[in-house]
C-alpha positions in Angstrom: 72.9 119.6 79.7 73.2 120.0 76.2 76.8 118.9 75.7 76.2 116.2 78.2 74.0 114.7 75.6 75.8 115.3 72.9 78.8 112.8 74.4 76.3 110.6 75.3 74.8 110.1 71.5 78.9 109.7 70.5 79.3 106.3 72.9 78.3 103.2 72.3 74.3 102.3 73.5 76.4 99.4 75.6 78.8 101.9 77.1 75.9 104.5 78.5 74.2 101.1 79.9 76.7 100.0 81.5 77.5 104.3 82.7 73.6 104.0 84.0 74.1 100.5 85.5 77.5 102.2 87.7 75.5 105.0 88.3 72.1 102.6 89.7 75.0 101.1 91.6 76.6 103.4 93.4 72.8 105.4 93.7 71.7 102.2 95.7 74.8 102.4 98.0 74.2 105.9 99.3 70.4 104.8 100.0 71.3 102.5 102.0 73.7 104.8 104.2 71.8 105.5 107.8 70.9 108.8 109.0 73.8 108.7 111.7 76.6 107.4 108.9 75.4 110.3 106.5 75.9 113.0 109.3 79.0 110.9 110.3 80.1 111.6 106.4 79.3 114.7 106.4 81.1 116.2 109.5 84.0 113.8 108.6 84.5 115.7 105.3 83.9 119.3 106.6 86.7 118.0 109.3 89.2 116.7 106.7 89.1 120.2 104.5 91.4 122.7 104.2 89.2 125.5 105.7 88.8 123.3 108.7 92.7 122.9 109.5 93.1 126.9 108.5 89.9 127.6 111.6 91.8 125.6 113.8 94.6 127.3 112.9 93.0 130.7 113.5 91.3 129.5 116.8 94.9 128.4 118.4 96.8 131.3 117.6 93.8 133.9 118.4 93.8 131.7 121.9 97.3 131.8 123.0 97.6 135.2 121.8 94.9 136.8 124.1 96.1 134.8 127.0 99.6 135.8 126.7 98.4 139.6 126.2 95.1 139.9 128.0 96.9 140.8 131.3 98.7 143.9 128.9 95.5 145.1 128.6 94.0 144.7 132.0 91.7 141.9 130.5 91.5 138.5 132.7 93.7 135.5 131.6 91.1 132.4 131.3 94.1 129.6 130.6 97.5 130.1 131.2 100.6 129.1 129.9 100.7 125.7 129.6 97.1 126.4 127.7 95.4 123.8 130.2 91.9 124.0 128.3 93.6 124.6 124.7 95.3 121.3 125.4 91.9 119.6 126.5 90.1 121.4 123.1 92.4 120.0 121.3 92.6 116.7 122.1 88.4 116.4 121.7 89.0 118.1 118.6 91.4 114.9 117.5 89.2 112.5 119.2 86.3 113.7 117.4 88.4 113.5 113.4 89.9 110.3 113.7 86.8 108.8 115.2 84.4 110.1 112.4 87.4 109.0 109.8 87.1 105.9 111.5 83.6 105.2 111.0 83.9 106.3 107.2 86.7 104.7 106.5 85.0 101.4 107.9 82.3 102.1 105.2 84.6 102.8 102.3 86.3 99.6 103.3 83.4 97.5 102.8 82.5 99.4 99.5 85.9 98.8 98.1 86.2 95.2 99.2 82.1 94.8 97.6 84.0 96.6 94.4 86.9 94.2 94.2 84.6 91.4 94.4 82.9 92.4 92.1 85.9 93.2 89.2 86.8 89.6 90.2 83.2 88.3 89.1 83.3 90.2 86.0 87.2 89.4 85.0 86.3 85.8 85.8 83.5 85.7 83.5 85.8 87.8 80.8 88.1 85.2 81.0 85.4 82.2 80.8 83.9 84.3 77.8 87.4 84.9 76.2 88.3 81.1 76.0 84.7 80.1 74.9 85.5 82.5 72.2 89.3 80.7 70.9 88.1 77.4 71.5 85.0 78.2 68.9 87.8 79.8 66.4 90.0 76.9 67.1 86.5 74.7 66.0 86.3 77.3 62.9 89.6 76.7 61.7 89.2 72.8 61.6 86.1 72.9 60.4 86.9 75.2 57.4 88.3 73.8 53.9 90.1 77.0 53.4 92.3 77.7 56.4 95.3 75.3 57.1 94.4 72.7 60.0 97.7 73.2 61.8 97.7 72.6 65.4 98.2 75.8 67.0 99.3 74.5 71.4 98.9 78.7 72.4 95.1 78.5 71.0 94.6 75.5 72.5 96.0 76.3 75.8 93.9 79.4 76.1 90.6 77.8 74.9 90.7 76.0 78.0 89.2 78.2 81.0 91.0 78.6 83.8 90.5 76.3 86.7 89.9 79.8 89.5 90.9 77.2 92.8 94.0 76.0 90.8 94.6 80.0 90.3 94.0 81.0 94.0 96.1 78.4 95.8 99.3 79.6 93.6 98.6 82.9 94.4 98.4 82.2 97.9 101.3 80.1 97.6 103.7 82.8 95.7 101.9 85.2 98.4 103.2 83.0 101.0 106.7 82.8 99.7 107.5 86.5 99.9 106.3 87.3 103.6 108.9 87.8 105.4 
């Protein structure tokens, strides 16, 4: 814990607020996850890992090899070649991952697309903020007997905020250009 305090004494007091406020974030996110989503989550990450594909792996090979050797051995054969219940195992075995990466998926969707929202909000008011900022500089240097009152058409042009509809509809339009 000790050297986790000691970064958190070198950042800014702003930066570990806004660290916390992240952190309060994504904290209220996972409270509001259901009972059946968390379990969901949960089996769809022990189904997506390695040791999971490698047990499957194990389980297949082990199969087909006691069927094709069992009879050797005097031992009965319980599925034949074409592995008729392997086949059926597997397929609920596929049914069962892509349907809990499914369901996650739909939930990390809607978290990313709350996130995006979000970094739009906040850029939006950057840029708001940002122009606020030249246009009082701009103000400044008219005001002040020292600086040359030259008129300075970049400064101006960025003082003024950007008009967001204005924004969207040549996005969209530029988006709509190069769809084929």
């Amino acid at each position: 814990m000790g050297e986790e305090d000691d970064l958190a004494t070198r950042l800014p007091n702003s930066v570990n607020e806004n660290i916390g406020t992240i952190a309060e974030h994504y904290e209220r996110q996972e409270q509001r996850v259901t009972p059946s989503q968390a379990i969901v989550e949960k089996t769809s990450h022990y189904l997506g890992s390695p040791g999971y594909v490698a047990a499957n792996m194990v389980f297949i090979v082990c199969w087909i090899a006691w069927n094709l050797i069992a009879p050797e051995f005097g031992f009965e054969q319980f599925d034949e070649p074409p592995f008729f219940w392997l086949q059926g195992f597997i397929g609920l075995n596929a049914l069962l991952i892509s349907t809990t990466v499914l369901i996650r998926q739909n939930r990390m969707s809607k978290l990313a697309e709350h996130n995006a929202h979000l970094h739009l909000q906040i850029s939006l008011l950057a840029e708001e903020k940002a122009s606020k900022i030249i246009a009082m500089l701009e103000e400044l240097r008219h005001d002040s007997p020292d600086v040359p009152d030259k008129i300075d058409d970049e400064a101006h042009e960025l003082a003024a905020s950007a008009d967001t509809h204005v924004v969207l509809e040549a996005i969209e339009r530029e988006q709509g250009e190069h769809q084929p």
